[in-house]
C-alpha positions, 0 to 999 in steps of 0.5 A: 786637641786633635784626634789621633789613631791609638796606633800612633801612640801605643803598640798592643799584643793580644792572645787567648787562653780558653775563651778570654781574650787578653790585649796589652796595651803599652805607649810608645812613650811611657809619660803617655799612659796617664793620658791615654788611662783616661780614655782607653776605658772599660766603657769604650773598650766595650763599645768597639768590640760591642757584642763580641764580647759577651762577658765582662771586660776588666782593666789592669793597670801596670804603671811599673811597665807604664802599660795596660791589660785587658781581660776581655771575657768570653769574647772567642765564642767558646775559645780555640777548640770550640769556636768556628770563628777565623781568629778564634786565638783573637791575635788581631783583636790587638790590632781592632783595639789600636783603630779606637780613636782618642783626644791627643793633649794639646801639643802632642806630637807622634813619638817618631816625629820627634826622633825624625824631625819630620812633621807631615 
């Protein structure tokens, strides 16, 4: 198995609403997400935003859009209106989530080297 940056598997949205958090998660390839449930745990969610995130964290699995979605709660320090952090919409948490590393499946190769041909 080699390692491989979420971000070559997966593309995330994240946005607010008060002081939860919320990112979408959804594979490139949909075959991908059964794998990638696995490993894209509450757990190790928790473990990268660490003491952000001051509530609970929660999992929602969307298989008819072959995506996930967490709830990360009370993680804005109060939310927009109250928060004197720079990213208190926590746009970018999206883009901190797609830096977690995670075990590829033996074989597995980047989406877009499939389409290319290329492979680096």
């Amino acid at each position: 198995m080699s390692r491989v940056m979420l971000r070559e598997v997966a593309f995330a949205r994240s946005g607010d609403k008060g002081d939860t958090s919320n990112i979408g998660l959804v594979p490139y390839r949909p075959d991908d997400l059964d794998w990638l449930l696995d490993q894209v745990t509450v757990e190790r969610v928790h473990a990268l935003f660490g003491s952000e995130v001051k509530g609970p964290i929660h999992r929602y699995t969307l298989r008819g859009i072959s995506a996930m979605n967490f709830v990360l709660e009370r993680a804005l320090s109060g939310g927009v209106s109250r928060s004197l952090n720079l990213d208190a919409h926590g746009k970018s948490w999206g883009n901190l989530l797609l830096r977690m590393e995670v075990e590829a499946p033996p074989g597995w190769i980047p989406g877009w080297v499939e389409e290319s041909g290329r492979i680096e």
